[in-house]
C-alpha positions in Angstrom: 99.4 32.5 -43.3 97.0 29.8 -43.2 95.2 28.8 -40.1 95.8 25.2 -39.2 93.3 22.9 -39.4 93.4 22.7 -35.6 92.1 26.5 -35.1 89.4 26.0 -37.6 88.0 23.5 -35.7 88.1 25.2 -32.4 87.1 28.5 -34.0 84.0 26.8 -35.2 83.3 25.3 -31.7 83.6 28.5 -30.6 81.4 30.6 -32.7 78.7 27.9 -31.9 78.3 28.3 -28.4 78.1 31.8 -28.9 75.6 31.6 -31.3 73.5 29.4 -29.3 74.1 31.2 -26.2 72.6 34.8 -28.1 69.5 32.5 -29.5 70.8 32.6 -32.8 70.4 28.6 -33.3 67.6 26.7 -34.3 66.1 25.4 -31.3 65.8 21.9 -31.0 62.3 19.9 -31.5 60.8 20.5 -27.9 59.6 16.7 -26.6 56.0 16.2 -25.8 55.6 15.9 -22.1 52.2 14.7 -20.1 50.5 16.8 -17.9 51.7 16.7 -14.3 50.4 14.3 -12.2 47.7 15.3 -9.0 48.0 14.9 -5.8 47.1 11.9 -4.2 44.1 12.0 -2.5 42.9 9.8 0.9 39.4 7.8 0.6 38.0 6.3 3.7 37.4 2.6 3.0 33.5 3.0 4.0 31.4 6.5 3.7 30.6 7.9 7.0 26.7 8.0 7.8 25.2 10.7 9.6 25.5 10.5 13.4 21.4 10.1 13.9 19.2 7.3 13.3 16.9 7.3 10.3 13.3 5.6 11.7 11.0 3.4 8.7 9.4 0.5 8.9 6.3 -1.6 7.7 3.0 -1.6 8.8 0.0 -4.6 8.6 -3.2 -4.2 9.0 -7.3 -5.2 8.3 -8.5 -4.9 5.0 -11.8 -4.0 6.2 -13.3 -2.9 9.1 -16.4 -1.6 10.5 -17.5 1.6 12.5 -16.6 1.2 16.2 -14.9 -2.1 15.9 -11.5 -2.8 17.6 -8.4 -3.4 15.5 -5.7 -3.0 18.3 -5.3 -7.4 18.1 -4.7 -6.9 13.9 -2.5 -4.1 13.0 1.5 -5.0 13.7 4.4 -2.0 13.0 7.9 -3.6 12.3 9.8 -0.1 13.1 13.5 -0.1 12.3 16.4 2.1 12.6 18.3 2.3 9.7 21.4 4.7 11.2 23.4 2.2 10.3 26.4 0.9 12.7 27.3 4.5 13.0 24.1 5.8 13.8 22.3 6.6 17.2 20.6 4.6 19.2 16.5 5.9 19.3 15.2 5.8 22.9 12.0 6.5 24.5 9.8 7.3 21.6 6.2 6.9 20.6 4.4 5.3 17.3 0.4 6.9 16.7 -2.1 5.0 15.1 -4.3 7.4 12.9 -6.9 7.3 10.7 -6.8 9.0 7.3 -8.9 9.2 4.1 -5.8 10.4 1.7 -2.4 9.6 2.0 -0.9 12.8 3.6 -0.4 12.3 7.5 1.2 14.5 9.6 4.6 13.7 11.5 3.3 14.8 14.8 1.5 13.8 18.2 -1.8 12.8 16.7 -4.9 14.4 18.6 -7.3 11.9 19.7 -11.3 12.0 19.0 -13.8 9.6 20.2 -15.9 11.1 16.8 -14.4 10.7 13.0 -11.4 13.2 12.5 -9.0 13.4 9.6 -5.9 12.0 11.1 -7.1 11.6 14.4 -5.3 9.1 16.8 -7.6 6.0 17.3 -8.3 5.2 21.2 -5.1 3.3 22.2 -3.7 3.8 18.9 -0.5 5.1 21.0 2.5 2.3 21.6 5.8 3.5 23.2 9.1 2.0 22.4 11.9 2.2 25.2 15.0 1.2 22.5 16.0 0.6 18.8 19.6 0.5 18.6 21.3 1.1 14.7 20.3 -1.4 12.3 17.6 -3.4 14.6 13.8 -4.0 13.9 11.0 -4.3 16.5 7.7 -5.3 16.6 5.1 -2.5 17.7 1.9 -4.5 18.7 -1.0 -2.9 20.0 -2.7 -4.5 22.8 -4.9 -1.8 23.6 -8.2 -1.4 21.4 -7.3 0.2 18.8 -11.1 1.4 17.4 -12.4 3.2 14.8 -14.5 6.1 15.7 -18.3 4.6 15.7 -19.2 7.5 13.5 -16.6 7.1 10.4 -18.5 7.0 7.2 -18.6 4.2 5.0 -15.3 4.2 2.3 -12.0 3.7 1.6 -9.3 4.6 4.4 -5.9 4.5 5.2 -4.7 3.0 8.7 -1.3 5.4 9.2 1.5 4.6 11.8 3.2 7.4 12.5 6.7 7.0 14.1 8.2 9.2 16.4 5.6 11.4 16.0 6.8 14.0 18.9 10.1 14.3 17.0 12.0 13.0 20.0 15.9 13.1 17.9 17.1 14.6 14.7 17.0 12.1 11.9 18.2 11.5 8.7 15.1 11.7 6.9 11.7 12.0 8.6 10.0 11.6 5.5 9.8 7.8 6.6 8.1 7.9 9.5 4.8 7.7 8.2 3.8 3.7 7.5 0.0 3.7 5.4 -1.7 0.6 5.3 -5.3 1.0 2.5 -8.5 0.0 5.1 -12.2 -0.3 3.9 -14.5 0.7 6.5 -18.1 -0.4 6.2 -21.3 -1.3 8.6 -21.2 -4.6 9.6 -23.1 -6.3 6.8 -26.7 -8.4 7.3 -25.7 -11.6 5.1 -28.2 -13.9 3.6 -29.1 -16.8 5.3 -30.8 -18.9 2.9 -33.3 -18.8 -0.4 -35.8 -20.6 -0.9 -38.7 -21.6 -4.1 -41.9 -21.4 -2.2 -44.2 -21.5 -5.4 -44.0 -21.9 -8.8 -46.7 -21.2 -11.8 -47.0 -21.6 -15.5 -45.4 -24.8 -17.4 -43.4 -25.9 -19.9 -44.6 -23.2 -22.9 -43.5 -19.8 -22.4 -42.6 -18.0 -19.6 -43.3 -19.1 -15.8 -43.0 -17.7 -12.0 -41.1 -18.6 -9.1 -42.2 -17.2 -5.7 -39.1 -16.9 -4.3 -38.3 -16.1 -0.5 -35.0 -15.4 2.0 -34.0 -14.1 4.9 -31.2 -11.9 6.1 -29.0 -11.8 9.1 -30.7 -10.6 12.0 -28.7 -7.6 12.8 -25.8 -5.7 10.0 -26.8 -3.7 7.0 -28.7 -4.8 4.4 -27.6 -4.5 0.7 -28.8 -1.6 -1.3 -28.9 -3.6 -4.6 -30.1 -7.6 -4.4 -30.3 -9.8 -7.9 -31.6 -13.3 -8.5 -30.8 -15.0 -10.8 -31.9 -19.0 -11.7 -30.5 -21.7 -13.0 -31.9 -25.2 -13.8 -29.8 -28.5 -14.1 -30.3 -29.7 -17.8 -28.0 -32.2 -19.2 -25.6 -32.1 -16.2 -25.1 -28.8 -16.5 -26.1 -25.6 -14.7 -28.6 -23.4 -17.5 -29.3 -20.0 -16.6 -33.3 -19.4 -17.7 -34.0 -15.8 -17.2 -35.5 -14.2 -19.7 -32.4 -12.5 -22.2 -30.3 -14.6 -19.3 -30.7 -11.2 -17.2 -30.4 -10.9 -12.9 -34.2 -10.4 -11.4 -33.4 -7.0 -9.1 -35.3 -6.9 -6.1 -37.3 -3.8 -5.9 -36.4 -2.9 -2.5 -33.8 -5.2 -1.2 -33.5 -3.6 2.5 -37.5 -4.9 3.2 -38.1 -7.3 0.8 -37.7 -10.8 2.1 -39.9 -12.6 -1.1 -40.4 -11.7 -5.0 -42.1 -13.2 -7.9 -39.2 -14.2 -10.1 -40.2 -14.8 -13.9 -38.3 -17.5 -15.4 -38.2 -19.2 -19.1 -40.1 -22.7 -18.7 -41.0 -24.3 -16.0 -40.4 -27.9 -15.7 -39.6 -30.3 -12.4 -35.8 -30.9 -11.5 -33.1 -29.3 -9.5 -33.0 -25.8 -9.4 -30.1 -23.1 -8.4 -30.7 -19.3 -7.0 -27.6 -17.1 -7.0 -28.0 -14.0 -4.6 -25.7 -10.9 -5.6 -26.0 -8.6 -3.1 -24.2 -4.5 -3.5 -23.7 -2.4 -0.2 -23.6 0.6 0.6 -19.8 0.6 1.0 -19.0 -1.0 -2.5 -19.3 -4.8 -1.3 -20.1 -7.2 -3.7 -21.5 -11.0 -1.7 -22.7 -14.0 -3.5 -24.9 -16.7 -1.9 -26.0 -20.2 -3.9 -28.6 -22.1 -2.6 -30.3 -25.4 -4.1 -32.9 -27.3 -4.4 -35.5 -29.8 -6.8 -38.9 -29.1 -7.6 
């Protein structure tokens, strides 16, 4: 007998969910799904700073000084505490004023000298400061002398402000605490007062002399190199008429206060001397002076 169409149908039904029950149909195309999603993670709206205060500042001071002079009325730190709003309040700290002939200073108490010593704290070169709250700036000024050792060789410097040198409170970074500020120190120098033609010999042919005189300042250092040169107005202009248009050098500028100057021609008119003068320090001065003949 036939099976009805009916038990074919649920016969087939049948064998098909066993089959797929045992594993023994196809499997369907699996879908492509993304990667799982992470966990949401909480980020404060601002980064926390650290707890401390983080000391920097500026420093201004001289560009030149001279052995034994006071600076105290010239040199100005602007410290600041850059904690941020979070950050401590600094209290009852100190800022050194030292003297240094590199760059590398020390962030400690500086040891005072009254002779030259590398990073040596200058007499009242010590300011305290009672308070700099988080994010404030104060003016250090030092009212006190300030002076440079009388015995500190002529040369380049640097004027360092050291902050907090005694390392009162932890800080962020101490790095900054150390404000340098380039300094030349030199002698007082022994300017020139005037120059002056006092003579004059040959003529208009050849080659001619000048007795020229000056005088310095009465005290300061005199220059180690002096030049003259001369210039005569021709044509409304200023000609320079030294032989190969060369600077007459002064044989021994620290004595000598008169030369013999040998110039190209020598005719009446207006005449200009130009003084360069070279110390010992690395100065360079320039002094006109003029005059007819």
């Amino acid at each position: 007998m036939k099976p009805s169409a009916r038990s074919l149908v649920l016969g087939a039904c049948i064998a098909g969910l066993l089959l797929a029950a045992c594993g023994g149909a196809p499997a369907a195309s699996p879908q492509v799904v993304g990667a799982p999603k992470p966990f949401a993670t909480f980020a404060p709206p601002f980064p926390t700073p650290p707890p401390f205060p983080d000391l920097s500042g500026q420093l201004k001071c001289p560009s030149r000084a001279s052995p034994g002079e006071e600076i105290g009325d010239r040199v100005m730190v602007r410290a600041r505490n850059s904690g941020g709003r979070y950050g401590r309040v600094a209290q009852n700290f100190f800022v050194d004023l030292v003297l240094s002939s590199d760059t590398v200073v020390p962030v400690q108490f500086a040891t005072y000298s009254a002779n030259f010593i590398e990073d040596g704290l200058l007499a009242g070169g010590r300011e305290p400061v009672a308070r700099l709250g988080p994010g404030e700036t104060l003016e250090v000024l030092f009212p006190s002398s300030a002076a440079i050792p009388a015995d500190t060789p002529a040369g380049p410097y640097y004027l360092g402000a050291v902050i907090d040198p005694g390392g009162t409170f932890p800080e962020f970074n101490r790095a900054n605490n150390v404000l340098l500020c380039p300094m030349l120190i030199c002698p007082p120098r022994a300017n020139l007062l005037n120059g002056l033609i006092v003579g004059a010999s040959g003529g208009t042919v050849g080659f001619a002399t000048l007795n020229v005189a000056w005088t310095y300042e009465s005290w300061g250092e005199r220059p180690e190199r002096l030049t003259i040169t001369v210039y005569r107005r021709q044509q409304g202009a200023w000609t320079n008429i030294m032989p190969s248009n060369q600077p007459f050098d002064v044989p021994a500028p620290a004595t000598d206060n008169q030369a013999d100057v040998i110039i190209y021609r020598l005719f009446s008119g207006d005449y200009r001397l130009v003084f360069d003068a070279y110390y010992a320090c690395g100065e360079h001065t320039q002094s006109v002076f003029e005059q007819a003949i």
